[in-house]
N, CA and C atoms as a LAMMPS dump frame, in Angstrom:
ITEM: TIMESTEP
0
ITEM: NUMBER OF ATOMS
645
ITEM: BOX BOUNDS ff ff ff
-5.0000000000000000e+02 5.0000000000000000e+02
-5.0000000000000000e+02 5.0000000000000000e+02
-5.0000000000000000e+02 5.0000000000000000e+02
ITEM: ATOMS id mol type element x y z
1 1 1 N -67.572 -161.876 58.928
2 1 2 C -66.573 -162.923 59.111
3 1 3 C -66.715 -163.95 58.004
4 2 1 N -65.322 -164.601 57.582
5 2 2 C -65.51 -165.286 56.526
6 2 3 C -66.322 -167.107 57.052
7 3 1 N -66.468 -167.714 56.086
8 3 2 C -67.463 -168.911 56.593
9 3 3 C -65.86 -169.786 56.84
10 4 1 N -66.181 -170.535 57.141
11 4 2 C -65.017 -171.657 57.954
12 4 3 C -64.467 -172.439 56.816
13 5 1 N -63.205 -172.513 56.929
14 5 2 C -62.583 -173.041 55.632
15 5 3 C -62.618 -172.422 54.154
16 6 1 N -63.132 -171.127 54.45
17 6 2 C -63.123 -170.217 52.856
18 6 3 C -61.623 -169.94 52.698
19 7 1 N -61.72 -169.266 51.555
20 7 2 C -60.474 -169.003 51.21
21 7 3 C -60.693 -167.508 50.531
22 8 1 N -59.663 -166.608 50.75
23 8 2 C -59.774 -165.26 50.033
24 8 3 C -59.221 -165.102 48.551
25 9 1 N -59.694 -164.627 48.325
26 9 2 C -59.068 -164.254 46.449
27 9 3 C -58.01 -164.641 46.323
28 10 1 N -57.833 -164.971 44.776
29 10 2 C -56.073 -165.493 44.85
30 10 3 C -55.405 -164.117 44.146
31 11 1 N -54.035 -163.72 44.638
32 11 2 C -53.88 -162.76 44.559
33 11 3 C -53.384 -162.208 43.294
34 12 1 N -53.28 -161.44 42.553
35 12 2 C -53.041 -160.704 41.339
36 12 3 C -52.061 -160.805 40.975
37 13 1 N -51.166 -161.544 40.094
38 13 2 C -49.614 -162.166 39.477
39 13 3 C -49.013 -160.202 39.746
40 14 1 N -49.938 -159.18 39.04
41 14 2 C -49.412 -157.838 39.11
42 14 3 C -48.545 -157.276 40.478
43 15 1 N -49.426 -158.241 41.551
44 15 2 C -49.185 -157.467 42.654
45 15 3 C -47.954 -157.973 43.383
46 16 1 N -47.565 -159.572 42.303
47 16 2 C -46.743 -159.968 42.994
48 16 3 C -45.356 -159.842 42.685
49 17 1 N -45.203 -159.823 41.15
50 17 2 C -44.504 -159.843 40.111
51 17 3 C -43.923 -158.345 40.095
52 18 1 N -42.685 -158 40.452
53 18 2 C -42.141 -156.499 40.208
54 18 3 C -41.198 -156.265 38.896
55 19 1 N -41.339 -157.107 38.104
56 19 2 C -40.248 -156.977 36.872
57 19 3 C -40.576 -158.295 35.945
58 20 1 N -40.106 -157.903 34.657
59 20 2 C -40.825 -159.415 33.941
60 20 3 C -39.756 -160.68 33.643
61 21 1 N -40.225 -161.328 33.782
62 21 2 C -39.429 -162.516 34.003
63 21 3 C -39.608 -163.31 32.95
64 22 1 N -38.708 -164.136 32.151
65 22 2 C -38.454 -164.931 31.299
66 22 3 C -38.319 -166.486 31.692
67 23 1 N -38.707 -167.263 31.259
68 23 2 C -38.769 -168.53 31.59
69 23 3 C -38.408 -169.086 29.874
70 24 1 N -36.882 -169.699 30.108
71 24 2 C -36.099 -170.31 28.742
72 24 3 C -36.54 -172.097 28.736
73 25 1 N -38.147 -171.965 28.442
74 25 2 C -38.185 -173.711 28.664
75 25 3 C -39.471 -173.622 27.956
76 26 1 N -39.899 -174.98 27.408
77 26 2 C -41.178 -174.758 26.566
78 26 3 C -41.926 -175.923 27.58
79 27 1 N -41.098 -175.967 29.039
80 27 2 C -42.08 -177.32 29.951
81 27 3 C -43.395 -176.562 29.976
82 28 1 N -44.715 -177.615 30.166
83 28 2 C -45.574 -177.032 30.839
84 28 3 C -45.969 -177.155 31.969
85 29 1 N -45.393 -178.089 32.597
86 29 2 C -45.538 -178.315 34.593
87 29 3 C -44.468 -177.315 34.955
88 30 1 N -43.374 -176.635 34.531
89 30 2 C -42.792 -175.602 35.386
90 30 3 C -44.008 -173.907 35.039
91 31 1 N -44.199 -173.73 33.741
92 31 2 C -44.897 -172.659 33.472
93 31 3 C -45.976 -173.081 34.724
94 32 1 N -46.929 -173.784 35.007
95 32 2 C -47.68 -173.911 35.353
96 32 3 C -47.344 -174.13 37.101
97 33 1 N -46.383 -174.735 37.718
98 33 2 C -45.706 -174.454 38.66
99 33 3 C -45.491 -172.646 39.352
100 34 1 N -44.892 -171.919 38.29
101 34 2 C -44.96 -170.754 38.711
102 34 3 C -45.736 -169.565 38.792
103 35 1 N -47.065 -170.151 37.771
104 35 2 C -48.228 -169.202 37.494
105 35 3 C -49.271 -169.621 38.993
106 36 1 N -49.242 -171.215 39.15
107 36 2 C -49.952 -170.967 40.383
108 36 3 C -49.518 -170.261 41.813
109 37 1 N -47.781 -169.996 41.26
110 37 2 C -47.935 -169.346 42.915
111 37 3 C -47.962 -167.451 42.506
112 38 1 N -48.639 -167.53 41.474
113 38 2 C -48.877 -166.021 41.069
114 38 3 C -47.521 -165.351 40.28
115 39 1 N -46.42 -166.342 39.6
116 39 2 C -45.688 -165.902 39.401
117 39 3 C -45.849 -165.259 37.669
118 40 1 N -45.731 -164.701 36.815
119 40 2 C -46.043 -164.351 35.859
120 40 3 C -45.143 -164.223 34.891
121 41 1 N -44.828 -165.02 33.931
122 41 2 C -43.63 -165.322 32.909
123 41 3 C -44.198 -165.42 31.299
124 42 1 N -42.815 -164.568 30.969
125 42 2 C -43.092 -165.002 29.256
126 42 3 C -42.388 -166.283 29.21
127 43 1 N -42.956 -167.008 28.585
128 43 2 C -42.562 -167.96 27.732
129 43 3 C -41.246 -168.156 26.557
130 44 1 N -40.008 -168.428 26.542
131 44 2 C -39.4 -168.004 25.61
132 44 3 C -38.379 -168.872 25.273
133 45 1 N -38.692 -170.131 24.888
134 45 2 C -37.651 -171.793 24.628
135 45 3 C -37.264 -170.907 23.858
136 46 1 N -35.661 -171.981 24.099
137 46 2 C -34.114 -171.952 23.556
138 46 3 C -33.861 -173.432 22.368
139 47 1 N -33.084 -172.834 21.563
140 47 2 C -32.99 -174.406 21.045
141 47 3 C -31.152 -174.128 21.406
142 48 1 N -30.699 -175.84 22.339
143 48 2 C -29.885 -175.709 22.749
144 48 3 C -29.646 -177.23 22.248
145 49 1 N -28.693 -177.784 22.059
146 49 2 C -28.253 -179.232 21.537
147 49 3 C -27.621 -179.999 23.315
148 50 1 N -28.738 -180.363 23.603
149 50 2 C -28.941 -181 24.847
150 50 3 C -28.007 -182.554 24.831
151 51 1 N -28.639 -183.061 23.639
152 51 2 C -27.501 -184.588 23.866
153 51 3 C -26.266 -184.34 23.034
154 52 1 N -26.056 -183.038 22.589
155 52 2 C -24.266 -182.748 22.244
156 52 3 C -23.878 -182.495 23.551
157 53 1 N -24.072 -181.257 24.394
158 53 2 C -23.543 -181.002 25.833
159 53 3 C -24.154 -182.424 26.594
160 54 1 N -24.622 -183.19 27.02
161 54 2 C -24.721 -184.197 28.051
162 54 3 C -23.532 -185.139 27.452
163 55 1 N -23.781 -185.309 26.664
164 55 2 C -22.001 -186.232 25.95
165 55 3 C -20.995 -185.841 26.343
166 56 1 N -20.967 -184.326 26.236
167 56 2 C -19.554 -183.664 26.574
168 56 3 C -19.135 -183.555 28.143
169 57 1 N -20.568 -183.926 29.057
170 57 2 C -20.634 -183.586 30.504
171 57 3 C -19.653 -185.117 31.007
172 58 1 N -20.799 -186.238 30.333
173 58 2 C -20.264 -187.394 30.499
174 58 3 C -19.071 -187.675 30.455
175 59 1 N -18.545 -187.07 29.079
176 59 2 C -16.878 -188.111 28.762
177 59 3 C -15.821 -187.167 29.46
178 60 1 N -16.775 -185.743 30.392
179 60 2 C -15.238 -185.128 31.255
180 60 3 C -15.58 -185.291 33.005
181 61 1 N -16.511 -186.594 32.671
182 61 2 C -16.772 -186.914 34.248
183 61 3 C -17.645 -186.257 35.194
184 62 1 N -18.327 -185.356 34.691
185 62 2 C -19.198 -184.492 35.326
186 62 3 C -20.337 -185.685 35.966
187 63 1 N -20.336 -185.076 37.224
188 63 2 C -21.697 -185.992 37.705
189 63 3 C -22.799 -185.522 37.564
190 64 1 N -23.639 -186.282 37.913
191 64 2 C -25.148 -185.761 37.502
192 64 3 C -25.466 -184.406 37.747
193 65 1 N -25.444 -183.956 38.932
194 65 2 C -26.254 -183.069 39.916
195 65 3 C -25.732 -181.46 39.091
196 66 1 N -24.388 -181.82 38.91
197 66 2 C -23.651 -180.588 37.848
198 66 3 C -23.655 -180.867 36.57
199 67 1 N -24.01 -181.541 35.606
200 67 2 C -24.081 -181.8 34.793
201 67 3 C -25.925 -180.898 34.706
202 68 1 N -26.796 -181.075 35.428
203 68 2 C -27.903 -180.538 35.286
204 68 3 C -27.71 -178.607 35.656
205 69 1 N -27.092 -178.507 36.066
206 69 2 C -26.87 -177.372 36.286
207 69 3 C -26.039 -176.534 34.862
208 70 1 N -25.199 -177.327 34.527
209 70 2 C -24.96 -176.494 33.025
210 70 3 C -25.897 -176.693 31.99
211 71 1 N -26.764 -177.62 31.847
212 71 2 C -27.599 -177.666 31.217
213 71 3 C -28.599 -176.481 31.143
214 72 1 N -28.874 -176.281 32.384
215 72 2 C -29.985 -174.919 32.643
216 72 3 C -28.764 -173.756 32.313
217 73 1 N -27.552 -174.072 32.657
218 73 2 C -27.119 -172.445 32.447
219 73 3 C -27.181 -172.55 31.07
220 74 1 N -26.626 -173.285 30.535
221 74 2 C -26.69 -173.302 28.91
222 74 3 C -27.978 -172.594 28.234
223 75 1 N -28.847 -173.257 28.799
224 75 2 C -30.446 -172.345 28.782
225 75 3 C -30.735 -170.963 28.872
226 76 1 N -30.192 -170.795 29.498
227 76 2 C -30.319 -169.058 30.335
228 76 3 C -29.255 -168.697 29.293
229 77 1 N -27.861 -169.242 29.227
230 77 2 C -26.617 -167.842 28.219
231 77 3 C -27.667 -167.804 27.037
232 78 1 N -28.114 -168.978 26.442
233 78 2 C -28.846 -169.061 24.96
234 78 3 C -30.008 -167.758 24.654
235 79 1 N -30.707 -167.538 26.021
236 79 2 C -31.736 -166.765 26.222
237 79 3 C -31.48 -165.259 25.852
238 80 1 N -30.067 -165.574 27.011
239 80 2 C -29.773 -164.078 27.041
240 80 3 C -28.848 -163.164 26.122
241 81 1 N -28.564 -163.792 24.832
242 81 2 C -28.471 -163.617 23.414
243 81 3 C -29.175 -162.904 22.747
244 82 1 N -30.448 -162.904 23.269
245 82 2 C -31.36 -161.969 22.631
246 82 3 C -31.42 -160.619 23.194
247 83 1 N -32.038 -159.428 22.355
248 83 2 C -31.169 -158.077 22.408
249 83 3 C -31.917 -157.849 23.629
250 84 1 N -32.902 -157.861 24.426
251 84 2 C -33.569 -157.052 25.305
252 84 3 C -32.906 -157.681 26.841
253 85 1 N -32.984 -156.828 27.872
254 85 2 C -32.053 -157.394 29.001
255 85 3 C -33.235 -157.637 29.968
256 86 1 N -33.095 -158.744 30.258
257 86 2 C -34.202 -159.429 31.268
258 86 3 C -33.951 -160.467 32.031
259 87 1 N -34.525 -160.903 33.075
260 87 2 C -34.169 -161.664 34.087
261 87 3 C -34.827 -162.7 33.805
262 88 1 N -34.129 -164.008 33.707
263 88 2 C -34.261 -165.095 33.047
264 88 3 C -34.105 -166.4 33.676
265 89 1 N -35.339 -167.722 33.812
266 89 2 C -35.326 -168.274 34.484
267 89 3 C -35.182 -169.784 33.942
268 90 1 N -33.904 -170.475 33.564
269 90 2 C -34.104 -171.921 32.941
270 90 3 C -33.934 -172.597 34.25
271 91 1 N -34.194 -174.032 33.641
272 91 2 C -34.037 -175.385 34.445
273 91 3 C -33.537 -176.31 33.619
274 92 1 N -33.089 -177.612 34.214
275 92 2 C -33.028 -178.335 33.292
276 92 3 C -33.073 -180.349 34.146
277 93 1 N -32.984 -180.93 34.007
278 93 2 C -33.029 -182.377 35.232
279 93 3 C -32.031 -183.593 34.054
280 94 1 N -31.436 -183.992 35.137
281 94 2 C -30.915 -185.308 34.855
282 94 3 C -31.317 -186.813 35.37
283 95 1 N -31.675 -187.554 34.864
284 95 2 C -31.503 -189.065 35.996
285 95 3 C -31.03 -189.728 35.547
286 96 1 N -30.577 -190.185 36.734
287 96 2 C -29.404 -191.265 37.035
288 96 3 C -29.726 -192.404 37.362
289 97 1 N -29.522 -193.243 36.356
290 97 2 C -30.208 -194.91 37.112
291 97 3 C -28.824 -195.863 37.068
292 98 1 N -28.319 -196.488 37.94
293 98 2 C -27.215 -197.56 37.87
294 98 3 C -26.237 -197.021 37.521
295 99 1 N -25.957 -195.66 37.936
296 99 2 C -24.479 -195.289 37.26
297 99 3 C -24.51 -194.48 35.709
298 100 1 N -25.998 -194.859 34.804
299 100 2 C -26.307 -194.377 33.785
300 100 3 C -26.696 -193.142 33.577
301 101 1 N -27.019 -192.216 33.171
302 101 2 C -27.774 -191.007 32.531
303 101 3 C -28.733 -191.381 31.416
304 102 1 N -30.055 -191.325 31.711
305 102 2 C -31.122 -191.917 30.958
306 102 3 C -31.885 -190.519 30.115
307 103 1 N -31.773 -190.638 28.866
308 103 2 C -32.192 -189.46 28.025
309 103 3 C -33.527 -189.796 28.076
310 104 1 N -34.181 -188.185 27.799
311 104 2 C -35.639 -188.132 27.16
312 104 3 C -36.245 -188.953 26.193
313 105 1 N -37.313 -190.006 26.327
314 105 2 C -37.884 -190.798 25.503
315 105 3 C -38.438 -189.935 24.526
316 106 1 N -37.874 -190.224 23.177
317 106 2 C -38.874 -190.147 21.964
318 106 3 C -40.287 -190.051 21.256
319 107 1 N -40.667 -191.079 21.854
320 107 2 C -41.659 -192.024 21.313
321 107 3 C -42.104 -192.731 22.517
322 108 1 N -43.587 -193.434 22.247
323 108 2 C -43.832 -194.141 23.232
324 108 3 C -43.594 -195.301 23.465
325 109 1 N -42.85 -196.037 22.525
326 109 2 C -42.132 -197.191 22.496
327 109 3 C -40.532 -196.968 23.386
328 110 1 N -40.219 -195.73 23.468
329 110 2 C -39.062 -195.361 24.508
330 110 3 C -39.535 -195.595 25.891
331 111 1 N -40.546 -194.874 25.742
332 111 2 C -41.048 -194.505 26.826
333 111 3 C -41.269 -195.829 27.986
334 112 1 N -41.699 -197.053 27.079
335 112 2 C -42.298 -198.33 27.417
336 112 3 C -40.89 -199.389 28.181
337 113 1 N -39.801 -199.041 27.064
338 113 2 C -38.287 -199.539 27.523
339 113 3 C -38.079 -198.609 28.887
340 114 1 N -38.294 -197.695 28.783
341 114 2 C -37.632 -196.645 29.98
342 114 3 C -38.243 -197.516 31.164
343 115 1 N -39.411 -197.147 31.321
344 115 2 C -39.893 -197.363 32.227
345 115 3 C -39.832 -199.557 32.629
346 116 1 N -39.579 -199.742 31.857
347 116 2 C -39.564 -200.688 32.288
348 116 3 C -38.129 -201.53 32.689
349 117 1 N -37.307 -200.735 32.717
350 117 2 C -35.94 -200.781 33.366
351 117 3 C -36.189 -200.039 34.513
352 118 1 N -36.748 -199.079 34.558
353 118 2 C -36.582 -198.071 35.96
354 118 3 C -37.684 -199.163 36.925
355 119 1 N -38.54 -200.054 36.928
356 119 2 C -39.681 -200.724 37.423
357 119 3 C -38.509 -201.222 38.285
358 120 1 N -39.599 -201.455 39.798
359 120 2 C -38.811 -202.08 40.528
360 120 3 C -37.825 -201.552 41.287
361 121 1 N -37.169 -200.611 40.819
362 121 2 C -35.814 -199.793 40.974
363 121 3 C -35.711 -198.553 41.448
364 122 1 N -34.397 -198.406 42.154
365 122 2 C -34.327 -196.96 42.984
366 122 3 C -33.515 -196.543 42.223
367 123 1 N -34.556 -194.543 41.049
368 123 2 C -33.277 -193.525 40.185
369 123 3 C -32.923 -192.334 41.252
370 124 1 N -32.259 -191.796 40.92
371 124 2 C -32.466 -190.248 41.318
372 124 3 C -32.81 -189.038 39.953
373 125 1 N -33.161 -188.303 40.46
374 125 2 C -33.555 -187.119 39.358
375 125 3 C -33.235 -186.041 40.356
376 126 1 N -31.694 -185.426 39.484
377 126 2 C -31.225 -184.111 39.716
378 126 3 C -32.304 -182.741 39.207
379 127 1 N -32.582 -181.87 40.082
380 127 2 C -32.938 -180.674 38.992
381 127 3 C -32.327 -178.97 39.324
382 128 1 N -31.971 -178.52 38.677
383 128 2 C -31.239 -177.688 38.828
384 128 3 C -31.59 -176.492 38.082
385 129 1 N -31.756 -175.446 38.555
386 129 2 C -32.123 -174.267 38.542
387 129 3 C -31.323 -172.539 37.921
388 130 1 N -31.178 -172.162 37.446
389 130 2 C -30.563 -170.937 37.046
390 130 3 C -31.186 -169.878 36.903
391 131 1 N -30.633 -168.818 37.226
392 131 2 C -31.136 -167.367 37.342
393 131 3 C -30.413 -166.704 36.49
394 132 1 N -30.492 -165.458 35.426
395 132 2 C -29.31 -164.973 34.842
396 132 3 C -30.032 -163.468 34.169
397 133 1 N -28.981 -162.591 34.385
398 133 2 C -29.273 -161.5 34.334
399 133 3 C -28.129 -161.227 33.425
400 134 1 N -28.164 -160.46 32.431
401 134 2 C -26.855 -159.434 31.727
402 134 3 C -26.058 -160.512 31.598
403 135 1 N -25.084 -160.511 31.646
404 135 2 C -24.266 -161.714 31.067
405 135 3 C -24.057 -162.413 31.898
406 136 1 N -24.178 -162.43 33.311
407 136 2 C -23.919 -163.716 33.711
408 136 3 C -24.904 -164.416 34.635
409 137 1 N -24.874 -165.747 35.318
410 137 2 C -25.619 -166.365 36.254
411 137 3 C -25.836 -165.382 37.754
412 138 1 N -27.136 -165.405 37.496
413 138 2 C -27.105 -164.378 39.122
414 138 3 C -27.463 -165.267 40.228
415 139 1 N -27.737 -166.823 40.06
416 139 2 C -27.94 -167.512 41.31
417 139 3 C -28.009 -168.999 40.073
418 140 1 N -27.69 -170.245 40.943
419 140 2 C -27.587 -171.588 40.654
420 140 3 C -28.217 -172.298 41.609
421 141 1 N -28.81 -173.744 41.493
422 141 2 C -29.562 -174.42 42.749
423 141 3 C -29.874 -175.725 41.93
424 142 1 N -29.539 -176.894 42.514
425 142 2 C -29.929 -178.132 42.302
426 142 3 C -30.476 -178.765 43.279
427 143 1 N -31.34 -179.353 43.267
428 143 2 C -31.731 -180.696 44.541
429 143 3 C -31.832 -182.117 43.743
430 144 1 N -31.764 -182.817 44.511
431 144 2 C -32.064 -184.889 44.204
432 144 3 C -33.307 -185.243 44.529
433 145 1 N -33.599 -185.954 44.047
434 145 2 C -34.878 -186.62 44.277
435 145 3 C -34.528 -188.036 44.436
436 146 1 N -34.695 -188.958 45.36
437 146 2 C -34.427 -190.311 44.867
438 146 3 C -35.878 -191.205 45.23
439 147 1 N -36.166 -192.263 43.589
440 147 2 C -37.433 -192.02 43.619
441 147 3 C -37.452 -193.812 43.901
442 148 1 N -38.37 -194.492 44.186
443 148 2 C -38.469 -195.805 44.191
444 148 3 C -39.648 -196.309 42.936
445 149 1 N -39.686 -196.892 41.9
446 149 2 C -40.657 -197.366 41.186
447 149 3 C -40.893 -198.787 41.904
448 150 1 N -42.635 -198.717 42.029
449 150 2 C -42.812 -199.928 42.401
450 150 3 C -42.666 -201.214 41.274
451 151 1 N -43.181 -202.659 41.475
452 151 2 C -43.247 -203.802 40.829
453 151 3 C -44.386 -203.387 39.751
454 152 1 N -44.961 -202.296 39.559
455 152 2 C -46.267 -202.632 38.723
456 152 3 C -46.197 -203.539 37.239
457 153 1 N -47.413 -204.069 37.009
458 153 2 C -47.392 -205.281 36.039
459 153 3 C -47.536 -204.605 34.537
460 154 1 N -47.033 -205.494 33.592
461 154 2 C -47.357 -205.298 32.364
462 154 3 C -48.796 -204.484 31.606
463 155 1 N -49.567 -205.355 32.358
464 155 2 C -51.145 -204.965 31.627
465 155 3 C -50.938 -203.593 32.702
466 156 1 N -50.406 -202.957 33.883
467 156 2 C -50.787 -201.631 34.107
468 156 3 C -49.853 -200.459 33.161
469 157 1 N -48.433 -201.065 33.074
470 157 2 C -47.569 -200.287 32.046
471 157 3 C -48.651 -199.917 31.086
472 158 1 N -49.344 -200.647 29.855
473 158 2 C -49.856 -200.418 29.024
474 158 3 C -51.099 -199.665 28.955
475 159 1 N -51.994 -199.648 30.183
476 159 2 C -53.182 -199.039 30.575
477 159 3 C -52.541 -197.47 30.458
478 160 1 N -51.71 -197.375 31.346
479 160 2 C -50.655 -195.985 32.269
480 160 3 C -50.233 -195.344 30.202
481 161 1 N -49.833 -196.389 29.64
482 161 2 C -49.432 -195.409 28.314
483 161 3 C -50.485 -195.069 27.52
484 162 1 N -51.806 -195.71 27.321
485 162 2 C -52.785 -195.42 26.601
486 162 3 C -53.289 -194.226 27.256
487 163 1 N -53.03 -193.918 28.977
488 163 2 C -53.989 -193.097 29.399
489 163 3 C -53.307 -191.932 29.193
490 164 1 N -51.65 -192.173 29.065
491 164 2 C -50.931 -190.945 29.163
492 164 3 C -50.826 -190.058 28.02
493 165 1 N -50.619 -191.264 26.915
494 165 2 C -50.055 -191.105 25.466
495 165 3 C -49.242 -189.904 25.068
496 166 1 N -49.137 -189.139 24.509
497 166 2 C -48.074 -188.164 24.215
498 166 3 C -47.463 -187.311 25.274
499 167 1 N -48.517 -187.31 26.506
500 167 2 C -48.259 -186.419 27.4
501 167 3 C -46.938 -186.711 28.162
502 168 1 N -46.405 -187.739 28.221
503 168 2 C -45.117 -188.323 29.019
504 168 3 C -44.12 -188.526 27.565
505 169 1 N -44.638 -188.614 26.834
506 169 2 C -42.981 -188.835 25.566
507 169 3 C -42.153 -186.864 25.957
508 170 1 N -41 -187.697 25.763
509 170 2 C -40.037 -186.283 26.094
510 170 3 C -40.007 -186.042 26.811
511 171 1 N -40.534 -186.228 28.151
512 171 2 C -40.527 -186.16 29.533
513 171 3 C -39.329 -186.579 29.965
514 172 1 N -38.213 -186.394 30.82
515 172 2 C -37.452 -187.048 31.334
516 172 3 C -38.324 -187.997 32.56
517 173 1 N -37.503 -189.755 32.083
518 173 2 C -38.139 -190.498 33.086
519 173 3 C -39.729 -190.868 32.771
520 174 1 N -40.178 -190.506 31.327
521 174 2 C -41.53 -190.702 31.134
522 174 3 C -42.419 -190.887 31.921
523 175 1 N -42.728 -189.917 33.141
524 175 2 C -43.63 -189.619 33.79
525 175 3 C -44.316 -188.498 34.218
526 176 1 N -45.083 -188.124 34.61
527 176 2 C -45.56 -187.151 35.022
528 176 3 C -46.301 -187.103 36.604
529 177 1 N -45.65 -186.631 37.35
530 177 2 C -46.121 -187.277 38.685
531 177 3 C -46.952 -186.455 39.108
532 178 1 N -47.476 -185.808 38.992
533 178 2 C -48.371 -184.646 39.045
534 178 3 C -49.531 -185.224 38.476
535 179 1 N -49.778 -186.756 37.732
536 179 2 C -50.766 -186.95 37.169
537 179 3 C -51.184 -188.343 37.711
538 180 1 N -51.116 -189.117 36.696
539 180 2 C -51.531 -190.506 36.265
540 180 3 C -49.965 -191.045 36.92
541 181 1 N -48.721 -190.327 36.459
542 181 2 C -47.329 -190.965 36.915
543 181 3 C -47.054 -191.6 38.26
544 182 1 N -48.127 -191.156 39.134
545 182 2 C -48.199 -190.971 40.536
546 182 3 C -47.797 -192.817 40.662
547 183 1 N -48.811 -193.196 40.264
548 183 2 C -48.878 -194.656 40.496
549 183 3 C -48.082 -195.63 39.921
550 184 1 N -46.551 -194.943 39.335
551 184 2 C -45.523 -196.22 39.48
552 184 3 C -44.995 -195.798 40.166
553 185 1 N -44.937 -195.179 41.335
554 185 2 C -44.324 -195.105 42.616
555 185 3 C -44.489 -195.761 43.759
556 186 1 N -43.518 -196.25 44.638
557 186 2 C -43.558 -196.521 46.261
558 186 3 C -43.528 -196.091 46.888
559 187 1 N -42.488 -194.776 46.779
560 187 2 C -41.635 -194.148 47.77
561 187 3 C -40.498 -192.934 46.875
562 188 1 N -40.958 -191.645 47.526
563 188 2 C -40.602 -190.753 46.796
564 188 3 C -39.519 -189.579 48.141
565 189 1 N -38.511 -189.473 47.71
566 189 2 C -37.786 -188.772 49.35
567 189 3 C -37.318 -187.238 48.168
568 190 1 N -37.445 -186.271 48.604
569 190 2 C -36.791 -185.088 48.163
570 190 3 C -38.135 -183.972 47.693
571 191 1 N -38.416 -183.021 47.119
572 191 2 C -39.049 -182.327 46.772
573 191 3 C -39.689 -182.336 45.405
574 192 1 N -41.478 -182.893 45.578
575 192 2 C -42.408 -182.738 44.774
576 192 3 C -42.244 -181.984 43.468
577 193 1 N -42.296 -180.392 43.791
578 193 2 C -41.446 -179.457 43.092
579 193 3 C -40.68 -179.785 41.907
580 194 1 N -39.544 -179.973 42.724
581 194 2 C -38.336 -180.224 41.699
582 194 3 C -38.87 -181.768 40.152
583 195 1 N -39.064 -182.746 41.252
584 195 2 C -39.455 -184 40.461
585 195 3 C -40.443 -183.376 39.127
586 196 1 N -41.003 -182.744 39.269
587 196 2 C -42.111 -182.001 39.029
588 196 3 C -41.141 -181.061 37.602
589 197 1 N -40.099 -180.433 37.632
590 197 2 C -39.764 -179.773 37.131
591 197 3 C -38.746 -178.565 37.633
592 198 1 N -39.022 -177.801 38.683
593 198 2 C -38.586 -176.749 39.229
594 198 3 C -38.461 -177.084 40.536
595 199 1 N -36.991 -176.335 41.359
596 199 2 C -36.675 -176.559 43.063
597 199 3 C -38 -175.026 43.068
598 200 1 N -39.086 -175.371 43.379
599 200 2 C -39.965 -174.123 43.261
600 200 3 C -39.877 -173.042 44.338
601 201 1 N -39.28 -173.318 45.587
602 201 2 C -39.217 -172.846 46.667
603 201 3 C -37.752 -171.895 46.485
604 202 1 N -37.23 -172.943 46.216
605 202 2 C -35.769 -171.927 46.432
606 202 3 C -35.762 -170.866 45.493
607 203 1 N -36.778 -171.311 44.353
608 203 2 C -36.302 -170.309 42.891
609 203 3 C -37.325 -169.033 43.265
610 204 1 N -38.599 -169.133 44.067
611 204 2 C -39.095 -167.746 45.121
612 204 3 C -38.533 -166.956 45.372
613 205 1 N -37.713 -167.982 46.601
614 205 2 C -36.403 -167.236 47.636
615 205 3 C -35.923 -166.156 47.011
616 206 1 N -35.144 -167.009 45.619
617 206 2 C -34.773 -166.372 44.503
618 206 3 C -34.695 -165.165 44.102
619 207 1 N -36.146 -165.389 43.772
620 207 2 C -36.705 -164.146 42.972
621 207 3 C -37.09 -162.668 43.89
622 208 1 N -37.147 -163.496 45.138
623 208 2 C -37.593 -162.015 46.194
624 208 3 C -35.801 -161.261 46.701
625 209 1 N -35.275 -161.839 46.468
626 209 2 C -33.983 -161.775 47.199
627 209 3 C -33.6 -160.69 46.274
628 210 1 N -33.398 -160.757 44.703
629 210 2 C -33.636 -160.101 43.83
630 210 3 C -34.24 -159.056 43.166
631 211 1 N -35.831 -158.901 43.798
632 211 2 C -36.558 -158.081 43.9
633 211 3 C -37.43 -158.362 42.917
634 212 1 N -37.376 -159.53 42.021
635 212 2 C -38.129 -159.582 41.05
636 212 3 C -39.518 -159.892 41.636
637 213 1 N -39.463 -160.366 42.891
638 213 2 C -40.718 -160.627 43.464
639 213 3 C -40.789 -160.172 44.655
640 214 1 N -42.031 -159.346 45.114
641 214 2 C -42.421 -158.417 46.191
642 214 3 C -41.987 -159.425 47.879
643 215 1 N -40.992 -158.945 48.73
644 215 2 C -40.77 -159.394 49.34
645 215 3 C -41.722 -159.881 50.503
């Protein structure tokens, strides 16, 4: 009998994984999202002109939640350009603060403005999901997150960027909540997951429904 509170082997990505799967993103909290639940992906970023299409989403009224969703499909058609036929997994997230769409910080001097408009304040962060096989989308999925940043002070902003430093530039929302990000929060309503990068649950569902993953 096992001792109390053990845990058994973690199980073999081989055993779980029935077909190979492509992941069109160079994140490393989604790669790392899907390898811990044994999921097993090549690696294979797209270069896609992200603030040409979010311009174009904006000035035809697209709201957030769909606006993140062509973003990832955009991801996935880009992918699936290339000659070999494979089942292909982008994402992509938007947030929304005051009516705005707040782009990926640069630099850590972005990063410092970002966050210090979002302080205090309730965003949401759309993230949205795509599946795509052969030419077209074989499944779509977005969820919201709506996040609360607490009051934190100046001297912690600056601690939080020295500790973070490159790791949050380009981040949407310059955080990483999975880390150090944790602590400009109050109050977080919607799925870890997603905030995180990936709706991780549904994109499973996903994948078993599909067969790419052992039901």
């Amino acid at each position: 009998m096992s001792a109390a509170g053990s845990h058994g082997p973690s199980p073999d990505p081989a055993t779980i994984l029935k077909g190979e799967l492509v992941l069109a993103s160079a994140s490393a909290a989604r790669r790392r999202l899907l390898e811990a639940a044994g999921v097993r992906v090549r690696v294979a970023p797209v270069r896609v002109d992200e603030a040409a299409l979010r311009r174009r989403l904006w000035d035809k009224g697209v709201d957030g939640a769909e606006a993140a969703v062509e973003l990832a499909e955009a991801k996935a058609r880009a992918a699936a350009q290339r000659p070999e036929r494979r089942w292909i997994l982008a994402a992509d997230q938007i947030l929304e603060h005051r009516g705005q769409w707040l782009g990926k910080p640069d630099d850590l001097g972005a990063v410092r403005a970002q966050l210090q408009r979002l302080r205090g304040d309730v965003h949401r962060l759309h993230t949205a999901a795509v599946l795509w096989h052969g030419d077209v989308p074989r499944w779509r999925h977005v969820e919201t997150a709506l996040l609360q940043m607490r009051c934190f002070s100046d001297r912690f902003l600056e601690s939080y960027l020295r500790a973070c430093g490159e790791q949050v530039r380009g981040a949407v929302g310059g955080y990483h909540i999975e880390g150090l990000g944790v602590h400009l929060f109050e109050r977080v309503e919607g799925c870890l997951f997603a905030v995180q990068g990936l709706p991780l649950l549904p994109a499973l569902e996903a994948l078993r429904r599909f067969g790419i993953l052992a039901a």
